[in-house]
C-alpha positions in Angstrom: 0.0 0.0 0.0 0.8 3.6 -0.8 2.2 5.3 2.0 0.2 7.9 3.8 1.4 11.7 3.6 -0.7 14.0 5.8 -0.9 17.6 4.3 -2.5 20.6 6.7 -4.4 22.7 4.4 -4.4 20.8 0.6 -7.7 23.2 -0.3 -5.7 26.6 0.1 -2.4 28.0 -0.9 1.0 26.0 -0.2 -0.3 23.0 0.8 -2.5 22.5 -2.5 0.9 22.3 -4.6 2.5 20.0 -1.6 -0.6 17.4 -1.9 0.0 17.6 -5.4 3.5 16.6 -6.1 2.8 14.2 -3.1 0.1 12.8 -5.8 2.7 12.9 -8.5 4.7 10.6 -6.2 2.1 8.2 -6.1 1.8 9.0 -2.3 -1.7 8.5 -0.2 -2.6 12.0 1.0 -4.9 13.0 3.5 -5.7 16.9 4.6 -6.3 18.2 8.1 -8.8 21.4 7.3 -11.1 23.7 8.3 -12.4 23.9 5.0 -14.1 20.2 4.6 -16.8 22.0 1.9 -14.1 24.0 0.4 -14.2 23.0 -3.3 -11.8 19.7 -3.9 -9.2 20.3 -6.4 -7.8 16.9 -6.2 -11.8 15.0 -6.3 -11.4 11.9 -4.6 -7.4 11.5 -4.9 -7.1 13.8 -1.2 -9.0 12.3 1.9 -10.3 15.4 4.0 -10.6 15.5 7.7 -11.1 18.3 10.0 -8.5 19.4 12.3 -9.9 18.5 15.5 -8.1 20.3 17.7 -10.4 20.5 20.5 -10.4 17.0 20.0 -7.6 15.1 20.9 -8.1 11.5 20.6 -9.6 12.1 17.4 -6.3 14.5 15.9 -4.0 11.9 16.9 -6.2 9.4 14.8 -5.9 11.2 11.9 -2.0 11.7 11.9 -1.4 7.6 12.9 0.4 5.9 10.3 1.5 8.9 8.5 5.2 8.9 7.3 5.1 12.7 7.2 3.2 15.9 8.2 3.2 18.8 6.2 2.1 21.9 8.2 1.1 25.0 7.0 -1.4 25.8 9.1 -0.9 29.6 10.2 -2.5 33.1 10.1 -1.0 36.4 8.5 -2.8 38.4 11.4 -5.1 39.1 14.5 -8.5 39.4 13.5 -11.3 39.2 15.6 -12.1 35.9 14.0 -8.8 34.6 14.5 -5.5 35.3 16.4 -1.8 34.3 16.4 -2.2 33.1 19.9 -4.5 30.4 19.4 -3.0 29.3 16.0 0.3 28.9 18.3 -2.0 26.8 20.7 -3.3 24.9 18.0 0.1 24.2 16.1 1.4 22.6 19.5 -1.2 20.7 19.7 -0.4 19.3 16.5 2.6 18.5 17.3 2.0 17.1 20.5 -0.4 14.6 18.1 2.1 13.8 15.3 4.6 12.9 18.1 1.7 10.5 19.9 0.7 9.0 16.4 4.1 8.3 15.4 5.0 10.6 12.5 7.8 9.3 10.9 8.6 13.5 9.9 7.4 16.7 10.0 7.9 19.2 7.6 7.2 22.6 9.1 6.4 26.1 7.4 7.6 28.6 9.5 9.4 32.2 8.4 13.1 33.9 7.9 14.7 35.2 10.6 12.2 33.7 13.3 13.3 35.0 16.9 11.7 34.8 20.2 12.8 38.2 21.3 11.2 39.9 18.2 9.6 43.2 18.6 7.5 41.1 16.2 4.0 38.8 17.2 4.3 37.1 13.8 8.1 36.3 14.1 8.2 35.6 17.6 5.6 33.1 17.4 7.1 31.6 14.1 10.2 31.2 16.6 8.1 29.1 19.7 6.7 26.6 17.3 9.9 26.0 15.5 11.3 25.1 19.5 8.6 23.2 20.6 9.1 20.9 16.8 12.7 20.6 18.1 11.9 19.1 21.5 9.2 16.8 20.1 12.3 14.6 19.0 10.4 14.1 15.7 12.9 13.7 12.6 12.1 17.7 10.7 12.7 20.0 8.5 11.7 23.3 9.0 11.5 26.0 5.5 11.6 29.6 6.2 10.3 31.2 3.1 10.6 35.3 2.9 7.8 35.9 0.2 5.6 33.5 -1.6 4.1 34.1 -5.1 2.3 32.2 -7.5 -1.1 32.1 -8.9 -3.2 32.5 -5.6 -0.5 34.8 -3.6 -2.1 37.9 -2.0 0.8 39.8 -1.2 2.8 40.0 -4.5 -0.8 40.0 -6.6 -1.7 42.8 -4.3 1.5 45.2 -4.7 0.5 44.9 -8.7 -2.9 45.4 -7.9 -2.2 48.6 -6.2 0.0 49.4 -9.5 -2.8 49.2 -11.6 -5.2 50.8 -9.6 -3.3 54.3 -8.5 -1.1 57.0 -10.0 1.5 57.2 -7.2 3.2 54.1 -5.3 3.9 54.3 -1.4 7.0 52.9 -0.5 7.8 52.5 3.5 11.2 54.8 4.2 13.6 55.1 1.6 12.6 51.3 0.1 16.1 50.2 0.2 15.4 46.9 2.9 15.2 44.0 1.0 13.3 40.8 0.5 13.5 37.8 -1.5 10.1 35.8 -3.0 10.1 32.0 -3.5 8.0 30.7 -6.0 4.9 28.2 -4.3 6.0 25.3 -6.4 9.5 25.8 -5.1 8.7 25.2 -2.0 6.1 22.6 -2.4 9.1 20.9 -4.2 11.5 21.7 -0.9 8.5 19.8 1.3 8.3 16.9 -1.1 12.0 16.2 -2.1 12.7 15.8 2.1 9.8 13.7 3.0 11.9 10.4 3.2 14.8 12.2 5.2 15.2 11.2 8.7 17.6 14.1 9.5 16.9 17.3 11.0 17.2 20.7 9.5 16.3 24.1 8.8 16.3 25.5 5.1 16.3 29.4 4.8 13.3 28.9 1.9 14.4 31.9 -0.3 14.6 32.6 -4.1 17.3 33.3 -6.3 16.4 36.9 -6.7 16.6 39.9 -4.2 15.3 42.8 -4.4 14.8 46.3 -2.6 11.2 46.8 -1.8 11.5 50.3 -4.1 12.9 48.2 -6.7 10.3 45.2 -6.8 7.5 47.7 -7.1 9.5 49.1 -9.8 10.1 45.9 -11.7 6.4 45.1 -11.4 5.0 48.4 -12.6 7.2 47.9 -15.6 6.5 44.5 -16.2 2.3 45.0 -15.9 2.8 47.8 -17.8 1.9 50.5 -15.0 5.3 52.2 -13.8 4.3 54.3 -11.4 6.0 57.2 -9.1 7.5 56.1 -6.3 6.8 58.2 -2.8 8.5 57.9 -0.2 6.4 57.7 3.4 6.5 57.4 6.9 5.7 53.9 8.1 2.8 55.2 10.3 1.3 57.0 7.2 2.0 54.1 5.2 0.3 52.0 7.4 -2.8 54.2 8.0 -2.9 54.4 3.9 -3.3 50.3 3.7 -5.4 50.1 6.7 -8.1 53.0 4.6 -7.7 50.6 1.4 -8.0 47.4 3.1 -11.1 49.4 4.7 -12.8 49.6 1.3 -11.9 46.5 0.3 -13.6 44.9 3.5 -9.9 43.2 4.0 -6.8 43.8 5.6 -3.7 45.0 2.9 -0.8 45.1 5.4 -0.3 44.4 8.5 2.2 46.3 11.3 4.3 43.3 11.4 4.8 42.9 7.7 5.6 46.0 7.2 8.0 46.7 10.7 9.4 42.8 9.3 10.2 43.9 5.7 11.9 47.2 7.0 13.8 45.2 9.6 15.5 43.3 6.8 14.1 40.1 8.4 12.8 38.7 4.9 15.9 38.8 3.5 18.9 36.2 4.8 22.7 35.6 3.4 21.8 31.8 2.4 22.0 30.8 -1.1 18.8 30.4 -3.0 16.6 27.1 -2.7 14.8 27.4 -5.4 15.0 28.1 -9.3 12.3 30.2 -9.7 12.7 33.9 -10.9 10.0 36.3 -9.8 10.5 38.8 -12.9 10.4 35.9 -15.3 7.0 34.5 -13.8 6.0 38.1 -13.7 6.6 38.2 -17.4 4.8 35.1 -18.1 1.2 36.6 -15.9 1.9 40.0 -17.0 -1.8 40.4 -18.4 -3.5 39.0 -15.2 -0.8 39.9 -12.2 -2.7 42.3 -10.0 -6.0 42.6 -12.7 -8.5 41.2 -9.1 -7.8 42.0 -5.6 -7.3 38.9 -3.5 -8.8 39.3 -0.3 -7.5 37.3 2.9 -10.6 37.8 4.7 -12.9 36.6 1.8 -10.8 33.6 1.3 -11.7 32.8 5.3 -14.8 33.3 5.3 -16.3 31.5 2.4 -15.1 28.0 2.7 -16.6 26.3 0.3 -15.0 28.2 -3.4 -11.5 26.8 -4.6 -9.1 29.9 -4.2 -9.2 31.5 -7.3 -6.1 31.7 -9.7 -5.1 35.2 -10.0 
């Protein structure tokens, strides 16, 4: 029989393009979700269960016999619908399961630069879970991506969307901190090329291009066709600017700790590139629909039953 992969999340983002090459593999792939009526993309190929959380017993069931977890469970933000303090709680508790199933591996989406003693919420709590994965003693590897992109990314769809949209670009500061995407199926790839590993590591998930935030927005506008002024702003102002837009949108744009993270340098590292993918070259490829619909975090949360739509 087939072994038994379980991927967190197979109807959303990253781990849709993990079940898939786990597919491709000929691999038996079950989902842990909160989206059991989201549209399937995979029909009957990807067993869904819910996550269970509150549920013990019943999580641990669902992860026996699994040769490896793939988690990307995670929120961008707080919201009053959902915090980064329960998705901590929740993560652990995942663990704590995987480690009572007997997981052969976990493979583990966490975030560059990760520290406890970040002025950051999102980076310090990136940092607990990738501890308490450590002291589980479970074989792991743990990806730090920067930036993902890719047909159903928000953040790089959004900056072109903005592009499109208005006659003047707000850049945080001068724009000079810098950041470096990683295409989706890279690291899908990263996830699925380890799953038979038994050793233990940390890959700094970045891609082979980096970029000042002035000149990404730059690139882009060229690329879509919509180069645009650059203006410089004050953090607080830039902030209150994407808080009014996300307003109107009935979403959130950016969030404090994206933008105090990007203009901390802390999605940017000195490793060497993991994956192949070039960010203007895809760019190139999408030009005519990068940025053309909004894509709203908060719409893809709340209506869990549509398959994220390809931007």
């Amino acid at each position: 029989m087939a072994e038994l992969h379980v991927v967190t999340g197979a109807f959303g983002y990253s781990g849709k393009y993990i079940a898939a090459k786990l597919l491709a593999k000929g691999h038996r792939v079950r989902t842990l979700t909160n989206s059991g009526g989201r549209a399937n993309p995979f029909g009957g190929q990807v067993e869904a269960r819910p996550f269970n959380f509150d549920d013990r017993p019943r999580l641990v069931e669902s992860l026996r016999g699994a040769a490896a977890l793939y988690n990307t469970y995670w929120v961008r933000f707080n919201h009053r619908e959902f915090r980064f303090s329960l998705a901590v709680e929740n993560t652990l508790a995942l663990f704590e399961a995987a480690h009572r199933a007997g997981v052969g591996r976990v493979v583990h989406v966490s975030i560059t630069n990760p520290s406890e003693d970040s002025p950051f919420e999102y980076f310090r709590a990136k940092a607990r879970l990738e501890r308490a994965l450590q002291e589980t003693g479970i074989p792991h590897l743990i990806l730090r991506p920067a930036v993902l992109f890719g047909h159903e990314d928000i953040l790089i769809n959004n900056l072109a969307w903005a592009l499109r949209r208005f006659p003047v670009f707000a850049v945080f500061g001068d724009g000079h901190y810098r950041l470096q995407p990683l295409h989706v199926e890279d690291l899908a790839a990263l996830a699925v090329e380890s799953g038979a590993d038994r050793t233990s590591r940390t890959i700094d998930a970045v891609g082979p291009e980096t970029f000042t935030f002035r000149d990404l927005a730059r690139r882009i506008g060229a690329i879509i066709g919509r180069p645009r002024p650059l203006v410089s702003v004050p953090p607080l102002i830039g902030y209150a600017l994407g808080r009014f837009i996300g307003a109107g949108m009935g979403d959130v744009l950016l969030t404090r700790d994206e933008i105090g993270g990007l203009m901390a340098g802390l999605l940017c590292t000195d490793s060497p590139p993991a994956g192949g993918t070039r960010l203007t070259e895809w760019a190139r490829e999408h030009a005519r629909t990068l940025g053309r619909r909004y894509a709203s975090e908060l719409a893809r949360r709340r209506n869990r039953r549509v398959e994220y739509e390809r931007l």
